[in-house]
C-alpha positions as CSV (number, residue, x, y, z in Angstrom):
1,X,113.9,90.5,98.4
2,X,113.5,89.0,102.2
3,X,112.2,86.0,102.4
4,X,111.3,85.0,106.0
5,X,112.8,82.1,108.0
6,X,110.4,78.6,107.8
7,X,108.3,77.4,110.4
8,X,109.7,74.6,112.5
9,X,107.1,72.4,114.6
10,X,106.6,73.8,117.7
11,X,106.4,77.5,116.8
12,X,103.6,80.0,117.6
13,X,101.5,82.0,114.8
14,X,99.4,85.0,115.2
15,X,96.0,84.8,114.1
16,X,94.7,88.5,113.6
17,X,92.0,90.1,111.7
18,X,93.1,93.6,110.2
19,X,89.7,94.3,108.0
20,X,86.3,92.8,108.6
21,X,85.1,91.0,111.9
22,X,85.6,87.1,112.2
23,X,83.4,84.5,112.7
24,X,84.2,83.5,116.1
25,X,83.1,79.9,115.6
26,X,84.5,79.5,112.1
27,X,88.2,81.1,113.6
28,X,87.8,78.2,116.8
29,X,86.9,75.8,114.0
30,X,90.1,76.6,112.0
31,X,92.6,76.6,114.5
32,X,93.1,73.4,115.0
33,X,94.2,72.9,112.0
34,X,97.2,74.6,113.3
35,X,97.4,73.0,115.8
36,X,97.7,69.0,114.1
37,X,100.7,71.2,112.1
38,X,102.7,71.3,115.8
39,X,101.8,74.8,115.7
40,X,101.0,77.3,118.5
41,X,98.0,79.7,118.1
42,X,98.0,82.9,119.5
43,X,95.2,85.1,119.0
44,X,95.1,89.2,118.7
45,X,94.3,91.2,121.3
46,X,91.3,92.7,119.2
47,X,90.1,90.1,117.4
48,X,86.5,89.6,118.9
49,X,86.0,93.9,118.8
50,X,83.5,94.7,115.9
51,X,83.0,98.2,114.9
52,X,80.2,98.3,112.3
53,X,82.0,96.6,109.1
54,X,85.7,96.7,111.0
55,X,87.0,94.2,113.0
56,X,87.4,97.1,115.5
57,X,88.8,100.3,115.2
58,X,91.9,101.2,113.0
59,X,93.9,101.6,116.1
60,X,92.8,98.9,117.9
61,X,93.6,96.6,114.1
62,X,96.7,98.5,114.1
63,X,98.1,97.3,117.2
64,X,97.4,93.9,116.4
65,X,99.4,94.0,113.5
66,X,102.1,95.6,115.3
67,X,102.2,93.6,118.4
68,X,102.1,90.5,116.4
69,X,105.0,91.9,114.1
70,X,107.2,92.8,117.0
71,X,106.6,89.4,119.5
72,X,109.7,87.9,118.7
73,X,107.8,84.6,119.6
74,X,105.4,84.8,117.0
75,X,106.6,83.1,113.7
76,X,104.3,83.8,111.3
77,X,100.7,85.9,111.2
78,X,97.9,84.4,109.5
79,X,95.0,86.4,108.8
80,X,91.8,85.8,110.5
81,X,89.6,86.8,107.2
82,X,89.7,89.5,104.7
83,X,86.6,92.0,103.9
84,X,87.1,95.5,104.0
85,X,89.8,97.6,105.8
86,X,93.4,97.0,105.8
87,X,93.8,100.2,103.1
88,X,92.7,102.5,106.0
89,X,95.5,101.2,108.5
90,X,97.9,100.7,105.3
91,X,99.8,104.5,105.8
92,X,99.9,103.5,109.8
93,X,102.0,100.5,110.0
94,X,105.8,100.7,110.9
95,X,106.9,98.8,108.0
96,X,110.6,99.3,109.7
97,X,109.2,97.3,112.3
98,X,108.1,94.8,110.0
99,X,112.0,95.1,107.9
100,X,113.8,94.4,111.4
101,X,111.4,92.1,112.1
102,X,110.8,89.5,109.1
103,X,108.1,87.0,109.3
104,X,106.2,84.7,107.7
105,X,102.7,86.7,106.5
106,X,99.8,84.9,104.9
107,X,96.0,86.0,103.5
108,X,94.1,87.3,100.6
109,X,91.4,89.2,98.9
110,X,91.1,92.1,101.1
111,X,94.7,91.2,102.3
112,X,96.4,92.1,98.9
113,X,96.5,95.8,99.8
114,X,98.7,95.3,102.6
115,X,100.6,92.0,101.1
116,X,101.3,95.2,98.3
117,X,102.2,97.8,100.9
118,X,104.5,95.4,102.9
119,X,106.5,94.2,99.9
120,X,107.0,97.4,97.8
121,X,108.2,99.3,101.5
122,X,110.3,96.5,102.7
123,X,111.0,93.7,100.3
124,X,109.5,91.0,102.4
125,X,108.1,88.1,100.3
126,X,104.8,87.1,101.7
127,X,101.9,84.7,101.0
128,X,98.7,85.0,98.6
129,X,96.7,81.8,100.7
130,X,93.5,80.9,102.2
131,X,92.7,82.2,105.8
132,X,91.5,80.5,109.0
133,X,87.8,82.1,109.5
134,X,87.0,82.5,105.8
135,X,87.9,79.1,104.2
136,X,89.6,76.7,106.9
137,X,87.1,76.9,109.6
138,X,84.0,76.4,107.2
139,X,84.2,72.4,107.2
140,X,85.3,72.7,103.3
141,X,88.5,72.7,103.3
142,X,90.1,70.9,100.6
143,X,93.1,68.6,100.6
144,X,95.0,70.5,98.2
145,X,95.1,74.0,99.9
146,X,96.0,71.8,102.9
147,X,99.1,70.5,101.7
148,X,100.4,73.8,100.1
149,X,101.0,75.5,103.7
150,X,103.7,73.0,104.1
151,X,105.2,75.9,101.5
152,X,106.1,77.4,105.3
153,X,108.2,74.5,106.6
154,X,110.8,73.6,103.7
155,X,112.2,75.8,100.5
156,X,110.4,74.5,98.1
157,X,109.7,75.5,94.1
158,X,105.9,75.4,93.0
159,X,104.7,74.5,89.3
160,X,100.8,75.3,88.7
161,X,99.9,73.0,85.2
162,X,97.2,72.0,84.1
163,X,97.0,69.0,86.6
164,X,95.4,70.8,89.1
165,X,92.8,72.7,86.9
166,X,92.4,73.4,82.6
167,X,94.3,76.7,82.2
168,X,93.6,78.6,78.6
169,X,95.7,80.9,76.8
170,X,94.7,84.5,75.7
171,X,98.1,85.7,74.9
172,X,101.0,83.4,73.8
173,X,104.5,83.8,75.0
174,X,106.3,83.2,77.9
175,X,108.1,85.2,81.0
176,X,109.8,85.7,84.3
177,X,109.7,88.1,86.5
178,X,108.8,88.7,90.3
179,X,105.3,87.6,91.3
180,X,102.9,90.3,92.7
181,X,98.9,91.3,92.6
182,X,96.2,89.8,94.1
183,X,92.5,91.0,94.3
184,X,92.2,93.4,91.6
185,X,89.6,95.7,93.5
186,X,92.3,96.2,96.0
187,X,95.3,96.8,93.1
188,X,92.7,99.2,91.4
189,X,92.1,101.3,94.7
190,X,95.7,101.9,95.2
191,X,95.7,103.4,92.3
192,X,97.0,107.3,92.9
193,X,98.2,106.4,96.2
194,X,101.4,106.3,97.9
195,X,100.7,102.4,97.7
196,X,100.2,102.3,94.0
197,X,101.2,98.5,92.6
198,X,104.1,98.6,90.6
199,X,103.7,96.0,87.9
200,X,106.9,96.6,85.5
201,X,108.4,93.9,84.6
202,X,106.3,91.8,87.2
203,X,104.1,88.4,87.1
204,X,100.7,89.9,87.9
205,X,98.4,88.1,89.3
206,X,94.3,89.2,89.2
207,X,91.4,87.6,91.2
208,X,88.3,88.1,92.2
209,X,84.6,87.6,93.7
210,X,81.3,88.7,92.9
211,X,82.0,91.3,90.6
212,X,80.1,91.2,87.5
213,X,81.8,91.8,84.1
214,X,80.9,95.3,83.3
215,X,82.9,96.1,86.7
216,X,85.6,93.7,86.3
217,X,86.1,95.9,82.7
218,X,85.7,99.2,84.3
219,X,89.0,98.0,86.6
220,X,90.6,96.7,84.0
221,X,90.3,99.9,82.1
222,X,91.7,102.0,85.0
223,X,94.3,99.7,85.0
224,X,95.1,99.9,81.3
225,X,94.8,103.5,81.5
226,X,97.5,103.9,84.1
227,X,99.7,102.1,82.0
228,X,99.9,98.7,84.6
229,X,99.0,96.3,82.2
230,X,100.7,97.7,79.6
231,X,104.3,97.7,82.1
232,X,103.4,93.7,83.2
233,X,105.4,90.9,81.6
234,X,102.5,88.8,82.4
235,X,99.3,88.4,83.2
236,X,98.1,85.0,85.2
237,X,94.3,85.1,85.7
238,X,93.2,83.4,88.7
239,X,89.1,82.6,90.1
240,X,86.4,85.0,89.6
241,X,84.2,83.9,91.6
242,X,80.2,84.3,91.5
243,X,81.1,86.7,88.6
244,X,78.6,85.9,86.1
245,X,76.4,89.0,84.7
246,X,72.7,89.2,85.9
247,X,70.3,87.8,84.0
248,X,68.0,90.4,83.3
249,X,70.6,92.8,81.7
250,X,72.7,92.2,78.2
251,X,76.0,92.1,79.1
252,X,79.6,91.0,77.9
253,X,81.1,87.7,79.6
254,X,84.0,87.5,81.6
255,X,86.0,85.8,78.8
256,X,84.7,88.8,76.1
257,X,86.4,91.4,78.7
258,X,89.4,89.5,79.2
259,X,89.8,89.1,75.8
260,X,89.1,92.7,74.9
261,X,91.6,94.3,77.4
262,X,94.6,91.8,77.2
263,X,94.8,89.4,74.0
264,X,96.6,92.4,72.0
265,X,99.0,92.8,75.2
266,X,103.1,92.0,74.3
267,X,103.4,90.0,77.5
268,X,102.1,86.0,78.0
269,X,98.6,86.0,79.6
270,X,96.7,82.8,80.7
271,X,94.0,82.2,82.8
272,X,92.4,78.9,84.4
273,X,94.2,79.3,87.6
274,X,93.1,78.0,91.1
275,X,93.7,81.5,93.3
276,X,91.4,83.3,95.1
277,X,88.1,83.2,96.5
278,X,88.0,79.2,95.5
279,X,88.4,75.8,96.6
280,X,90.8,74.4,95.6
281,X,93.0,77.4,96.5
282,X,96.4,77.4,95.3
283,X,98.5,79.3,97.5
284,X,101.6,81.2,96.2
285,X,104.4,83.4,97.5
286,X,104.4,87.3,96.6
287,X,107.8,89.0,95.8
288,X,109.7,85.9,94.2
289,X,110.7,85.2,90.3
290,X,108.4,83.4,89.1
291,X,108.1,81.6,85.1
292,X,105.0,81.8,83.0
293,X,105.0,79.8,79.9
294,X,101.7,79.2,77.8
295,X,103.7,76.8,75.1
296,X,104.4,74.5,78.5
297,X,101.2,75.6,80.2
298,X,102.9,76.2,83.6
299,X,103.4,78.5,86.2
300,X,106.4,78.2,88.1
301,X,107.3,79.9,91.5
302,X,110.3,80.0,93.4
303,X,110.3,79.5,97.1
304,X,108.6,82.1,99.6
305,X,110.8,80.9,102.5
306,X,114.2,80.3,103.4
């Protein structure tokens, strides 16, 4: 495990977008946000360049990444937005660069492919948290996911209860273990890749939007037939988002598939949490040990920086 150094007041972050195009005016609105932190923006090379779904071409995402990665004046990369697209540069990125070059690396949904990539190649610890075009530049930005990114500037332990949202319990126990997932579209596709998630023994961690239930069983079922949810010791369900099934078609709810693929599981699973496509959105570290307990209701998580 690397865990990246803090941000101090007065540092520069790098603002890229390795998957989908930005909203310009949501990614001006956002910065300043930064920028009452005592931070420095900097802004990728490419991150204007739109090339049909892409926020450009893979090389020209690529060498965002990698300039951002090797500017030894750049502290810490947040991610612009997620979308669709870091998988296709995920087999191009120096992740020796990134190993020599530790740093602070923050973003979600489509993000998790590379958050999974990153960590499982070099053992850097980065961050499951909302982005600046997607959620901080949209004017609804809560004060909650505000306050976590001061995660960045001081060590400091996180404990999720039930003070921050009702959290129910599918399958009683409790665990530790390191902290990984993410989207679970993106966990599914790296299925049978070199990038495959390795959940033994891990805290894993599923989200995500717009996906009715029948699809958010049909990736549950690939993952339970490739063995990753049987290898978890623990499952923490975070916001599905705009999942609800369609009206005009019968279908099982959200809770009938969670129930169906992971109440006979052997490892704690519980599910109420704020993470994801949500507001508020709590953000977490990837890569550290991490303590779920469904007798305590709480989710506790080391610190992401050092």
């Amino acid at each position: 495990m690397i865990l990246p150094d803090r941000l101090q007041k007065g540092d520069t972050i790098g603002v890229i977008a390795p998957a989908s195009p930005s909203n310009i005016d949501n990614l001006k609105r956002g910065i300043p946000f930064f920028e009452q932190m005592g931070l420095q923006v900097k802004l990728g090379k490419h991150i204007d360049e739109i090339y049909g779904y892409l926020a450009g071409t893979d090389a020209q995402r690529l060498a965002d990444v990698h300039e951002m990665i090797a500017d030894p004046s750049v502290k810490g990369i947040i991610f612009a937005r997620g979308g669709y697209g870091t998988g296709r540069i995920a087999s191009d990125i120096d992740y020796n660069l990134i190993k020599q070059n530790p740093k602070i690396i923050w973003g979600y949904s489509d993000i998790t492919y590379i958050h999974t990539t990153i960590r499982q190649a070099t053992g850097l610890v980065t961050f499951h948290g909302p982005m600046v075009d997607s959620d901080i530049g949209k004017g609804d930005f809560d004060e909650l996911s505000a306050k976590l990114f001061q995660q960045l500037f001081s060590p400091m332990k996180l404990n999720y209860s039930e003070e921050i949202s009702p959290l129910q319990v599918i399958k009683s126990g409790e665990a530790s273990g390191e902290l990984v997932g993410g989207n679970l579209s993106l966990l599914v596709s790296t299925l049978g890749t070199p990038h495959e998630i390795n959940t033994k023994g891990k805290l894993v961690l599923i989200e995500d939007i717009g996906e009715e239930p029948y699809r958010v069983d049909a990736m549950l079922n690939q993952l339970k037939l490739a063995g990753k949810l049987q290898d978890a010791a623990g499952i923490i369900i975070g916001d599905f988002t705009k999942s609800e099934p369609k009206k005009e078609k019968p279908s099982l709810t959200l809770e009938q598939v969670f129930q169906e693929y992971l109440a006979n599981l052997t490892c704690p699973v519980m599910s109420g949490f704020k993470i994801g496509h949500c507001v508020p959105h709590f953000a977490v570290p990837l890569g550290v040990p991490a303590t779920l307990s469904t007798y305590k209701k709480i989710l506790s998580i080391d610190a992401g920086v050092k």
